[in-house]
N, CA, C and O of each residue as an XYZ file, in Angstrom:
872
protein
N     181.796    134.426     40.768
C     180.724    133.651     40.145
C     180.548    132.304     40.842
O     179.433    131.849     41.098
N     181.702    131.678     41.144
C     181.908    130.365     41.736
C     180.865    130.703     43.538
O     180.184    129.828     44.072
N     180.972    131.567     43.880
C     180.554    131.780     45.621
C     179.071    132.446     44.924
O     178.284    132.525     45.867
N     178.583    132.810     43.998
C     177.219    132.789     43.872
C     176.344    131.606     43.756
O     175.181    131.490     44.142
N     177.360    130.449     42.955
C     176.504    129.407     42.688
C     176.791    128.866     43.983
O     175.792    128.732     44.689
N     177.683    128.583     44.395
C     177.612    127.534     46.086
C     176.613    128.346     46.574
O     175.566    127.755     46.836
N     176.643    129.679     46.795
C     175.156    130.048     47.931
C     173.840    129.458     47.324
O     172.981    129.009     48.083
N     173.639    129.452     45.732
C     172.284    129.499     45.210
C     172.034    127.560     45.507
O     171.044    127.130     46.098
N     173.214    126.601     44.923
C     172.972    125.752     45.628
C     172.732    125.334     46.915
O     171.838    124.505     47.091
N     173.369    125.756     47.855
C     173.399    125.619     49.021
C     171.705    126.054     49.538
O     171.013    125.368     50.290
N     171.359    127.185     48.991
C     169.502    127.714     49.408
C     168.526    126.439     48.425
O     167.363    126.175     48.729
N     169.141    125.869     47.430
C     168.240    124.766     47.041
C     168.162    123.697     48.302
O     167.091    123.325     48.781
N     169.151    123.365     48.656
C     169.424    121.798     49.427
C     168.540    122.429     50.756
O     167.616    121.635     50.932
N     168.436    123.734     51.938
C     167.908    123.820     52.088
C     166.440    124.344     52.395
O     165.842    124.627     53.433
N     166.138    124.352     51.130
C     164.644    124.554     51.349
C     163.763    123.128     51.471
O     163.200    123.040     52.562
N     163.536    122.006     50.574
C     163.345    120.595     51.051
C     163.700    120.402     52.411
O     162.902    119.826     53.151
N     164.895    120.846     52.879
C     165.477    120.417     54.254
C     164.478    120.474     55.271
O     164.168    119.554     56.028
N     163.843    121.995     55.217
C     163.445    122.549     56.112
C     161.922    122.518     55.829
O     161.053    122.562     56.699
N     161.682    122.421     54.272
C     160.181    121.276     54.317
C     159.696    119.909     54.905
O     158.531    119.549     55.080
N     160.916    119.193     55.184
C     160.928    118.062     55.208
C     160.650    118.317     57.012
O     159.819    117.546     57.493
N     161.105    119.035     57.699
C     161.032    119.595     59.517
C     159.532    120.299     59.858
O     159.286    120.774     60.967
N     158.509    120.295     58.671
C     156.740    120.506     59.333
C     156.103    119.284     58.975
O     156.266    118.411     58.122
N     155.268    119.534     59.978
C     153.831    118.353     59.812
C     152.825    119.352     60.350
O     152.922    120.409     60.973
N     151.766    118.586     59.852
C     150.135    119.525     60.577
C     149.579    118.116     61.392
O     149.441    116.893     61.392
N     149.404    119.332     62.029
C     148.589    118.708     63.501
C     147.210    119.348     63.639
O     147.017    120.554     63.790
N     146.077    118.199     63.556
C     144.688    118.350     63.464
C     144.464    118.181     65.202
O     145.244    117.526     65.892
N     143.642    118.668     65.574
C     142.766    118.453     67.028
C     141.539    118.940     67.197
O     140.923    119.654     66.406
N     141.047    118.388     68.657
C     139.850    118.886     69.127
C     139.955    119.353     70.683
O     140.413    118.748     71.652
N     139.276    120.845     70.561
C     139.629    120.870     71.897
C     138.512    120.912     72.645
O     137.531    121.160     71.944
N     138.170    120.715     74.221
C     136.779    120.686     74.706
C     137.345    120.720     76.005
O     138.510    120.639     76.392
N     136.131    120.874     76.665
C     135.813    121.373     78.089
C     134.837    121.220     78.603
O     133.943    120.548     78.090
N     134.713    121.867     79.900
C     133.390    121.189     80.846
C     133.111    119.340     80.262
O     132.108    119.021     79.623
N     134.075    118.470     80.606
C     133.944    117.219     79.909
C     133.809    117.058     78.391
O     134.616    116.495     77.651
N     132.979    117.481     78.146
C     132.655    116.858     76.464
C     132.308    118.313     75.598
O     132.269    118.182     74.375
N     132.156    119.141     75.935
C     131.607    120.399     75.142
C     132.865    120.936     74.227
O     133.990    121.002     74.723
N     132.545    121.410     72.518
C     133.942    121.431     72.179
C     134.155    123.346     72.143
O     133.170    124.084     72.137
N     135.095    123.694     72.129
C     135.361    125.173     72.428
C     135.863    125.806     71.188
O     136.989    125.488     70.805
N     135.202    126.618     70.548
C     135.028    127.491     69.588
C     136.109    128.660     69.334
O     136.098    129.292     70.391
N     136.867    129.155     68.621
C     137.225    130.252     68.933
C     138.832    130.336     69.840
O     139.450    131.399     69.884
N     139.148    129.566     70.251
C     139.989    129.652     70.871
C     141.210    129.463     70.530
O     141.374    128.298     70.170
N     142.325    130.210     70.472
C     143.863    130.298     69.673
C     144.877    129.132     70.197
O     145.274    128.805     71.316
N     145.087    128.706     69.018
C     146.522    127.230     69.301
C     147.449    128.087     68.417
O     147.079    128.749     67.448
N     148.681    127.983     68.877
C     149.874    128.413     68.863
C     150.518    127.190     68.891
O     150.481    126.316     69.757
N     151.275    127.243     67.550
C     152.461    126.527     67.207
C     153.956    127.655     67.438
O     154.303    128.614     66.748
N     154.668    126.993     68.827
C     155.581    128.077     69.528
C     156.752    128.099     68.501
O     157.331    129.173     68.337
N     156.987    127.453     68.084
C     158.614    126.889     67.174
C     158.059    127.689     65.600
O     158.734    128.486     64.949
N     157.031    127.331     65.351
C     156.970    127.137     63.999
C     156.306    128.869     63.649
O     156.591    129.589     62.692
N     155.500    129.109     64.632
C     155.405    130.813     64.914
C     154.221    130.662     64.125
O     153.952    131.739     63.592
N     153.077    129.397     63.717
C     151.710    129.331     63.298
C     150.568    129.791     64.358
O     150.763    129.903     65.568
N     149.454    130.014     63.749
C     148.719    130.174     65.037
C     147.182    130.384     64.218
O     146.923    131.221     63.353
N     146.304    129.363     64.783
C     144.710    129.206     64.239
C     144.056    129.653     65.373
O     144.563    130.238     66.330
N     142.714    129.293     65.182
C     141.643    129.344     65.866
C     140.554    128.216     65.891
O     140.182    128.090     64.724
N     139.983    127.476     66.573
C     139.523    126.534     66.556
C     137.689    126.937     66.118
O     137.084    127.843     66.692
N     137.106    126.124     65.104
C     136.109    126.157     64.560
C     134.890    125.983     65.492
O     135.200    126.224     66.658
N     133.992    125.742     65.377
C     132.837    126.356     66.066
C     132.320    124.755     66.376
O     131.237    124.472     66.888
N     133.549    123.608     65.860
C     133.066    122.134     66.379
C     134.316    122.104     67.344
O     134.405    120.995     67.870
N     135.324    122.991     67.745
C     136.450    122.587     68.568
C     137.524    121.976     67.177
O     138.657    121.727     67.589
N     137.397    121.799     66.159
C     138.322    121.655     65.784
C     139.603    122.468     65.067
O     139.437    123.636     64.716
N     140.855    121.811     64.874
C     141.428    122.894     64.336
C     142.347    121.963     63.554
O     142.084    120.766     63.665
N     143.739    122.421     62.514
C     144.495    122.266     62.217
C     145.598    123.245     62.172
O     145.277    124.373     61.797
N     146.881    123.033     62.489
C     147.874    123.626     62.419
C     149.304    123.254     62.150
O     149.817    122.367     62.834
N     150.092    123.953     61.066
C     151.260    123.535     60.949
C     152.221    123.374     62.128
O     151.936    124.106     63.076
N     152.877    122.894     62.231
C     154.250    122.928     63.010
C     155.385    122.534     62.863
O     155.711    122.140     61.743
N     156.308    122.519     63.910
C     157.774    121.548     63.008
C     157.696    120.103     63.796
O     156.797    119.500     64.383
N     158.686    119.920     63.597
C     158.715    118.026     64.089
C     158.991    118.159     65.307
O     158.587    117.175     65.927
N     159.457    118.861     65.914
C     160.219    119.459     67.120
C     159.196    120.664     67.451
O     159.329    121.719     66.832
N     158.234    120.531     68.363
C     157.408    121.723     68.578
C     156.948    121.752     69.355
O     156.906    120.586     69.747
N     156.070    122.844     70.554
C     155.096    122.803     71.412
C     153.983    123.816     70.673
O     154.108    124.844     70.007
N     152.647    122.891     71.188
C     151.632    123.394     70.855
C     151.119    123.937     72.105
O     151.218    123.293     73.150
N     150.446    125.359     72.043
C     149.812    126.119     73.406
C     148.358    126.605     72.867
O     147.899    127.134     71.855
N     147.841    126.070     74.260
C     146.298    126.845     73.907
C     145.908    127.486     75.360
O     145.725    126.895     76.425
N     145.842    128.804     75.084
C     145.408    129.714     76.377
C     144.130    130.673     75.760
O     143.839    130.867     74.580
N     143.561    131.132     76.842
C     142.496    131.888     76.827
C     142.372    132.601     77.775
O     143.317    132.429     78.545
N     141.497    133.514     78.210
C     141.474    134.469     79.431
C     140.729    133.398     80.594
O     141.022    133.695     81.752
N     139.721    132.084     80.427
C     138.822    131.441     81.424
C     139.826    130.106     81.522
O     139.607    129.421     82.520
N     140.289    129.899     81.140
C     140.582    128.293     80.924
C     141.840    128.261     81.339
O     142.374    129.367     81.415
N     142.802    126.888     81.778
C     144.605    127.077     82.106
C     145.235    126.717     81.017
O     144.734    125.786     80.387
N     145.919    127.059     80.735
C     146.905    127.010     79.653
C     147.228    125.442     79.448
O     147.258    124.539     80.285
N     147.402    125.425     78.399
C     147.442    123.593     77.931
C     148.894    123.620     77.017
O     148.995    124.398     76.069
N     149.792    122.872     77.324
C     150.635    122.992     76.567
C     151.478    121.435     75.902
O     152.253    120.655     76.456
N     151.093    121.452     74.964
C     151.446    119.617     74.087
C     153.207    119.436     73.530
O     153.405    119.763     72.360
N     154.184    119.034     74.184
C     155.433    119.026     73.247
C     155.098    117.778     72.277
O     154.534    116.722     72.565
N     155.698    118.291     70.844
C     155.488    118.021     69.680
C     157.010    117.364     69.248
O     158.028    118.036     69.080
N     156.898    115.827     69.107
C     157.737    114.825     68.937
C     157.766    114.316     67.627
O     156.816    114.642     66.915
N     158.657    113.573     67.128
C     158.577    111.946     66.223
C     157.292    111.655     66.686
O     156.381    112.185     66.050
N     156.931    110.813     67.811
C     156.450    109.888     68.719
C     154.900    110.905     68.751
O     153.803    110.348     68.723
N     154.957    111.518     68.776
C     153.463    112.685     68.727
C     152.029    112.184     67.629
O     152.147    112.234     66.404
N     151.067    111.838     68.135
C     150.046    111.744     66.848
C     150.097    112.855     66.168
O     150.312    113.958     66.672
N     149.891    112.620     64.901
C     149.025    113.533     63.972
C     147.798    114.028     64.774
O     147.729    115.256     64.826
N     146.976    113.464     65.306
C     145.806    114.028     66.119
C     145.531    114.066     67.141
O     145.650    113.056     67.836
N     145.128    115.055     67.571
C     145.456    115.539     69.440
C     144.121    115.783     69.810
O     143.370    116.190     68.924
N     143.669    115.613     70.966
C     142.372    115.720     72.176
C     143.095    116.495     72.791
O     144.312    116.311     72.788
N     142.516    117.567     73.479
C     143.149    118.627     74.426
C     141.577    118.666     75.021
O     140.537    118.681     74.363
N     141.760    118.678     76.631
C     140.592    118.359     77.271
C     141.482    120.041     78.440
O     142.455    119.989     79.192
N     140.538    121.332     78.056
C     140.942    122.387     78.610
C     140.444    121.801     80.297
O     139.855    120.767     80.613
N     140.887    122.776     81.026
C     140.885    123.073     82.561
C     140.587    124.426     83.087
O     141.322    125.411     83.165
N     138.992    124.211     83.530
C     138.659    125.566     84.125
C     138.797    125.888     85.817
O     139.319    124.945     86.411
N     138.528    126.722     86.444
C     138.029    127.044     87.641
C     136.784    126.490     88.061
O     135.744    126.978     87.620
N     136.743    125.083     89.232
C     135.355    124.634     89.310
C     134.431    125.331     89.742
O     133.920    125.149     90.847
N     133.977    126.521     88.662
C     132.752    127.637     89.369
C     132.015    127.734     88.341
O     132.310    127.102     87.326
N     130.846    128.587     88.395
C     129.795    128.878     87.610
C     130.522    130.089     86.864
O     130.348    130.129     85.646
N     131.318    131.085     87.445
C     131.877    132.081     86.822
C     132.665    131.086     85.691
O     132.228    131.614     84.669
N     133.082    130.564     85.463
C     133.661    129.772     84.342
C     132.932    130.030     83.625
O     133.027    131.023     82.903
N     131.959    129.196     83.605
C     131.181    129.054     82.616
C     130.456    130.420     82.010
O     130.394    130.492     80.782
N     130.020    131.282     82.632
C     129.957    132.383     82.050
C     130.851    132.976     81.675
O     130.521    133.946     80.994
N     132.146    132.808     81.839
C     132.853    133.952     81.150
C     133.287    133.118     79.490
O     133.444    133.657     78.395
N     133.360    132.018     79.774
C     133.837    130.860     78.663
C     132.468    131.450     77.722
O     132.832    132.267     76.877
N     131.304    131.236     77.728
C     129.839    132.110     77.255
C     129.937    133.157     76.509
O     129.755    133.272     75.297
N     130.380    134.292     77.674
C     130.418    135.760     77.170
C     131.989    135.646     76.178
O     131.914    135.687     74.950
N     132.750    135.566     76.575
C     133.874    135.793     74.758
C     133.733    134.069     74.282
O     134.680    133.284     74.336
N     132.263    133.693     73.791
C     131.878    133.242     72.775
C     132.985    131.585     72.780
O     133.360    131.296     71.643
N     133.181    131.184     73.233
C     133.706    129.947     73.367
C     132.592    128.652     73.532
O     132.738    127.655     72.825
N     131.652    128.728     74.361
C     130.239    128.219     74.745
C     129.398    128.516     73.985
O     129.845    129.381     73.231
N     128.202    128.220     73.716
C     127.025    128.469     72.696
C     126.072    128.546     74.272
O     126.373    127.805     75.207
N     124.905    129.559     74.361
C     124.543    129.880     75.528
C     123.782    128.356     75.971
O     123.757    127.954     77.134
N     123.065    127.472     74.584
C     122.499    126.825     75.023
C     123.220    125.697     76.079
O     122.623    125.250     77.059
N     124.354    125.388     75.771
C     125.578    124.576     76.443
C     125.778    125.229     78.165
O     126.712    124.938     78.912
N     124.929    125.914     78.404
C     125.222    126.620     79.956
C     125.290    125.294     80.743
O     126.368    124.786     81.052
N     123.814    124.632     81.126
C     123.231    123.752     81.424
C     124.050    122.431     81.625
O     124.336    121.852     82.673
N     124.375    122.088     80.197
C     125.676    120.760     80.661
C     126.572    121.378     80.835
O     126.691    121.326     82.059
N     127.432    122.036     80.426
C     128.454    123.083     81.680
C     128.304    122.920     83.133
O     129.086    122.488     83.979
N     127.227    123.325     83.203
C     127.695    123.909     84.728
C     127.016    122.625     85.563
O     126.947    122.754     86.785
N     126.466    121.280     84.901
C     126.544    120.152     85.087
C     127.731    119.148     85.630
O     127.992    118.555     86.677
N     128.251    119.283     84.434
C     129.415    118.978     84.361
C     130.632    119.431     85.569
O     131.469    118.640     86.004
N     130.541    120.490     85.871
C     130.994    121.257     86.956
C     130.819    120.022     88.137
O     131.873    119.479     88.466
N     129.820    119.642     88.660
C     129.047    118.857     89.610
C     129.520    117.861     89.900
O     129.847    117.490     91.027
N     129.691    116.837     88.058
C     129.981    115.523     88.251
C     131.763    115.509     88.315
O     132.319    114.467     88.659
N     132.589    116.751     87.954
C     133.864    116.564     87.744
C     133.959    116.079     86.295
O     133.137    115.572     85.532
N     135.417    116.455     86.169
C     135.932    115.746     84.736
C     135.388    114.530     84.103
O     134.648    114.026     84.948
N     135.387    113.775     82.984
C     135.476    112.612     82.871
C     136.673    112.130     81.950
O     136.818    112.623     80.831
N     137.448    111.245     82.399
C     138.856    110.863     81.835
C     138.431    109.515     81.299
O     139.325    108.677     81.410
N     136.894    108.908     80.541
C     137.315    107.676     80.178
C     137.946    108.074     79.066
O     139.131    107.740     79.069
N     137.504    108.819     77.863
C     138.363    108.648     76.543
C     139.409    108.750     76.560
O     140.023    108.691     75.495
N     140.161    108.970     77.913
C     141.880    108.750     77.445
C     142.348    107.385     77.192
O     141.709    106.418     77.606
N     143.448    107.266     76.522
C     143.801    105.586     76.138
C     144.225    105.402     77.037
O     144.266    104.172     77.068
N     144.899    105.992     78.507
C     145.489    105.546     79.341
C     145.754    106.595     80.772
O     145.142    107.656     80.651
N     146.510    106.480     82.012
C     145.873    107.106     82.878
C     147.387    108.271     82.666
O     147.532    109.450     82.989
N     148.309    107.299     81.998
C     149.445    108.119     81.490
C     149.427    109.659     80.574
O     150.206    110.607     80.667
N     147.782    109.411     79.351
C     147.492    110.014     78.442
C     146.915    111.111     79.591
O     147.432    112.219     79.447
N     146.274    111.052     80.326
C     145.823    112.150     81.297
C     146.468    113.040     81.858
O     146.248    114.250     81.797
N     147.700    112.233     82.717
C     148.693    113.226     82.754
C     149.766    113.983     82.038
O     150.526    114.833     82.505
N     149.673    113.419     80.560
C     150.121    114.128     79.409
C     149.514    115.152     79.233
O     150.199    116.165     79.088
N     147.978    115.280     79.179
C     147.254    116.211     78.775
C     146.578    117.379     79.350
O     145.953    118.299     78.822
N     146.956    117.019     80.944
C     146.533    117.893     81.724
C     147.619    118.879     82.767
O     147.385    119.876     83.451
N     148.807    118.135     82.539
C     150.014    118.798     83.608
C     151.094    118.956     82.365
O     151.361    118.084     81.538
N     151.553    120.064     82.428
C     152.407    120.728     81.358
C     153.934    120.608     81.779
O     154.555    121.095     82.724
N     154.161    120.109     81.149
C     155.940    120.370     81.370
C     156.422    119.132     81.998
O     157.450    119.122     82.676
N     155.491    117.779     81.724
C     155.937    116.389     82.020
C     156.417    115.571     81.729
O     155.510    115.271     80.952
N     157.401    114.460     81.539
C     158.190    114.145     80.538
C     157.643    112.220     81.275
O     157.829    111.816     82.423
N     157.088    111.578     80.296
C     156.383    110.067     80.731
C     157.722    109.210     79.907
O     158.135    109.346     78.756
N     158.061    108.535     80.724
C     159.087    107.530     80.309
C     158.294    105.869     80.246
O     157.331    105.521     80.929
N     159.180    104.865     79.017
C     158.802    103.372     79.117
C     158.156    102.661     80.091
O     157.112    102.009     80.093
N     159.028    102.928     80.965
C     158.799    102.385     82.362
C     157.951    102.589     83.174
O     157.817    101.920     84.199
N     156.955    103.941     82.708
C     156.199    104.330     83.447
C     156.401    105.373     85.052
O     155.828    105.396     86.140
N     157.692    106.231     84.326
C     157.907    106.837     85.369
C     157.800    108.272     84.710
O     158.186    108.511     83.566
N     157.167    109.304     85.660
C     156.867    110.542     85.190
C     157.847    111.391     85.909
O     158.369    111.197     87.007
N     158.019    112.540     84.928
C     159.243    113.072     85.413
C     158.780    114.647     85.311
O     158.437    115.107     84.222
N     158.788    115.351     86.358
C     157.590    116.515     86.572
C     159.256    117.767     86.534
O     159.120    118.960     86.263
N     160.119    117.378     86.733
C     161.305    118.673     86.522
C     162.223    118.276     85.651
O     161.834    117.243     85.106
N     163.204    118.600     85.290
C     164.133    118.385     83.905
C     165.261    117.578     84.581
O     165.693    116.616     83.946
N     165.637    117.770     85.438
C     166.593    116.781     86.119
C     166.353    116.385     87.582
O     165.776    116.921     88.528
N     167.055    115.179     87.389
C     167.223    114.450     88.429
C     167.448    115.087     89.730
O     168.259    116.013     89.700
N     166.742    114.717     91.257
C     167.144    115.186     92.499
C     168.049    114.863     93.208
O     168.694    113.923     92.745
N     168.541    115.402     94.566
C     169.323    114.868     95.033
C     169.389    113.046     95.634
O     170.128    112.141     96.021
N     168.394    113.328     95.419
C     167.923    111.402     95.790
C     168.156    110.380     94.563
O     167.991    109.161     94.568
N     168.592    111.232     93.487
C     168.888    110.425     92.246
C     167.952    109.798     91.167
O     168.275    109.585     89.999
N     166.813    109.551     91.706
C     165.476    109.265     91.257
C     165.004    110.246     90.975
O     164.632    111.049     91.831
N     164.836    110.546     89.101
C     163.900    111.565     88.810
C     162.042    111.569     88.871
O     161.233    112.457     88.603
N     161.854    110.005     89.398
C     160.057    109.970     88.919
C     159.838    110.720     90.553
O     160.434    110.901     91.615
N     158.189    111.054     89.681
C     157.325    111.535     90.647
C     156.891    110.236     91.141
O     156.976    109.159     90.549
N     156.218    110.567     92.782
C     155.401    109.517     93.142
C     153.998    109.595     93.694
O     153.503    110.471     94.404
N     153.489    108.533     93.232
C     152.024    108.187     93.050
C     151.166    107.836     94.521
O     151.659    107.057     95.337
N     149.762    108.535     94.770
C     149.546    108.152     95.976
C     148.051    108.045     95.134
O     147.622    108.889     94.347
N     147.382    106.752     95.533
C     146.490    106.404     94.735
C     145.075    106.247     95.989
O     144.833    105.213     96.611
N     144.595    107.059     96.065
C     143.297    106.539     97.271
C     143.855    106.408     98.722
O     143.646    105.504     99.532
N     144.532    107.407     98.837
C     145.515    107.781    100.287
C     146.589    106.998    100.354
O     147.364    107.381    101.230
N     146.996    105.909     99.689
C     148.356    104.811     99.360
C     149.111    105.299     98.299
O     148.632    105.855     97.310
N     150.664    105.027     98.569
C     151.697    105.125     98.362
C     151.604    103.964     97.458
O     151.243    102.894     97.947
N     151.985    104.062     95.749
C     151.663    102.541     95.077
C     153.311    102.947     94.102
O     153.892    103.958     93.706
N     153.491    101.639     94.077
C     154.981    101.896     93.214
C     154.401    102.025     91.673
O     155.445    102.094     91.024
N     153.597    102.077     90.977
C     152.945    101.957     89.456
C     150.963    101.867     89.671
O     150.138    101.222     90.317
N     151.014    103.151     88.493
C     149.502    103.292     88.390
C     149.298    102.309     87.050
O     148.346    102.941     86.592
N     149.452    101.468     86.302
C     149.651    100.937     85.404
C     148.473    100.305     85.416
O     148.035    100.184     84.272
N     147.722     99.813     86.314
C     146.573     98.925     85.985
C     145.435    100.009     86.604
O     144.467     99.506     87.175
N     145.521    101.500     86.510
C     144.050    102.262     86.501
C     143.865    102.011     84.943
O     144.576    101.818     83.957
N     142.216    102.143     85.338
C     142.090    102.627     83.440
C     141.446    103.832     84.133
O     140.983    104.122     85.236
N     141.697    104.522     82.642
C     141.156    105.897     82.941
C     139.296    106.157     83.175
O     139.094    107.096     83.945
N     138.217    105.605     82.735
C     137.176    105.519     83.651
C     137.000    105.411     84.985
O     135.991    105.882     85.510
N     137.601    105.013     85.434
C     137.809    104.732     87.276
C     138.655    105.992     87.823
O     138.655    105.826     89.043
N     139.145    106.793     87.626
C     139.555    107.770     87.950
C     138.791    109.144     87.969
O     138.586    109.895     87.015
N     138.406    109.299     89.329
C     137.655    110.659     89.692
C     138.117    111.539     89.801
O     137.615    112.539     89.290
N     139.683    111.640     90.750
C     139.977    112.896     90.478
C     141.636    112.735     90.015
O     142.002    111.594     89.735
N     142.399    113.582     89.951
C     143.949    113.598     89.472
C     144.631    114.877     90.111
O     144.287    115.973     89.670
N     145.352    114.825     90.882
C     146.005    116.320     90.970
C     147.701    116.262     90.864
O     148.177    115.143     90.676
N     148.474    117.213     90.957
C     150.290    117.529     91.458
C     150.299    118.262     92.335
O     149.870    119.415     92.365
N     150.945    117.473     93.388
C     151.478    118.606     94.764
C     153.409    118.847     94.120
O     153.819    118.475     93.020
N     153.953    119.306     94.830
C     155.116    119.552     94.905
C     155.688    120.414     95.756
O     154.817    121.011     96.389
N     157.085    120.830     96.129
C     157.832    120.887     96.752
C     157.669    121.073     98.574
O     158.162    120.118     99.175
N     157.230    121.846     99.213
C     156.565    121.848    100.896
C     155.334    121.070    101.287
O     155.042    120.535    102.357
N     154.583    121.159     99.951
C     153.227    120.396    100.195
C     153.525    119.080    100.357
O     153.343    118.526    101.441
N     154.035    118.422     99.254
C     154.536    117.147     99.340
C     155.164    116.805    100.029
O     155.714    115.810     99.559
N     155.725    117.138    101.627
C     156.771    116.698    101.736
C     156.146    115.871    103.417
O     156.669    115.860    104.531
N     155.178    115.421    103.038
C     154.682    114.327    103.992
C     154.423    113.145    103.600
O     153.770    112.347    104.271
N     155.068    112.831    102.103
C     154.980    111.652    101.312
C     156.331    111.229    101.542
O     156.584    110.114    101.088
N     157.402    111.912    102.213
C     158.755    111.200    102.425
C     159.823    111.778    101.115
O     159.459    112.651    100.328
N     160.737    111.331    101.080
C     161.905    111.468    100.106
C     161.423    111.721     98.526
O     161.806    112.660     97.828
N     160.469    110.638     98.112
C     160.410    110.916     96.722
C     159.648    111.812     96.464
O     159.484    111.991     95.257
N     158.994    112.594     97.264
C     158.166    113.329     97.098
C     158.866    114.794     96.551
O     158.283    115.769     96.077
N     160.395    114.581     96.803
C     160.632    115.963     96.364
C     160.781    115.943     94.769
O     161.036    117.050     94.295
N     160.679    114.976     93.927
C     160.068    114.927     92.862
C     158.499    115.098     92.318
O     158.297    115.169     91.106
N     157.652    115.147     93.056
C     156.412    115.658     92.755
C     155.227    114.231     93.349
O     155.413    113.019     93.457
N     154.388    114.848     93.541
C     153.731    113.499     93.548
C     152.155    113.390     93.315
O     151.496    114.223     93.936
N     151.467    112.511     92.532
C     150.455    112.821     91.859
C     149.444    111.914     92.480
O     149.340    110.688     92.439
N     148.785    112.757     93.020
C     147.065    112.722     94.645
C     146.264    112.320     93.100
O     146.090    113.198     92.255
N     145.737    110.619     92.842
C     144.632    110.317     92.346
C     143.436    109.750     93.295
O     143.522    109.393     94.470
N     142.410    109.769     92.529
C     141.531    108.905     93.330
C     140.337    108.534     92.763
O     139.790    109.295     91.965
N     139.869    107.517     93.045
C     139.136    106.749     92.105
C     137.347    106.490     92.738
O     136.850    106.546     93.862
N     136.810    106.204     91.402
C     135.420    106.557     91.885
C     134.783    104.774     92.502
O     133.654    104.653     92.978
């Protein structure tokens, strides 16, 4: 009788426990710059939730405190958000297509696009991304390169550990220059953003075998 009640207590203490380990996470997701995407599945990986985003791009979804959020589709690259303390309640996810017109039609045909949206689509295509609404040039590469870890200091850390050079940040080549901190871009001035890594990079010298991130500004 005594080892029934310790289990039945023991399943009280945790259920709160393990209430107390979700939060919901509201977002919007969009593409071709500003267009928001309909239809499209977010996956909460930890928490094993999974919506669909409304016909304004928005969505809500449970998760735990400790989580990654994924949003894939058959046209678009996979977007993937780790889910912190430190994490908003509300997330912008700015998807990443193939710069082609086939994008945009296929994003169209399984219903993600509204047909009338072709037009600024494949506009948009033309002018490139636009990164002013990020708060920062940091928030960009949060949101667009998966599996990045942004430290205080402003150093981005593109693999899980440290290289043989001891220095885990990636490094920054800003308008064909080698800059020790992107800290004073704002994100409007930034045209394009990319990650090279391991053979490609390796005409940037030593730190490069940490990754190194080709911006450039309009």
């Amino acid at each position: 009788m005594k080892k029934i009640i310790s289990v039945l207590m023991m399943l009280v203490w945790l259920v709160p426990t393990y209430a107390q380990q979700t939060r919901v996470i509201n977002g919007k997701v969009r593409a071709f710059n500003d267009l928001p995407v309909a239809g499209i599945k977010v996956i909460a990986t930890k928490a094993q939730s999974a919506v669909n985003t409304d016909s304004l791009g928005n969505f809500s979804i449970v998760c735990l405190t400790t989580d990654c959020i994924t949003i894939k589709s058959e046209c678009f690259k996979k977007a993937s958000i780790n889910i912190n303390q430190k994490t908003s309640d509300t997330l912008n996810v700015k998807l990443i297509t193939k710069p082609n017109e086939k994008s945009v039609d296929m994003a169209i045909g399984y219903g993600y696009l509204k047909e009338e949206d072709r037009t600024q689509a494949v506009e948009s295509l033309k002018k490139g991304p636009d990164y002013s609404t990020y708060s920062s040039v940091y928030a960009i590469i949060k949101s667009n390169f998966t599996g990045v870890e942004i430290r205080q200091d402003g150093c981005v850390i593109t693999r899980s550990t440290a290289t043989i050079y001891g220095d885990p940040c990636a490094a920054f080549v800003v308008n064909g220059s080698i800059v020790d901190s992107i800290d004073y871009l704002s994100p409007g001035d930034i045209k394009e953003i990319s990650l090279i890594k391991d053979g490609t990079a390796a005409i940037y010298g030593a730190r490069s075998a940490n990754g190194v991130f080709i911006i450039n500004t309009h």
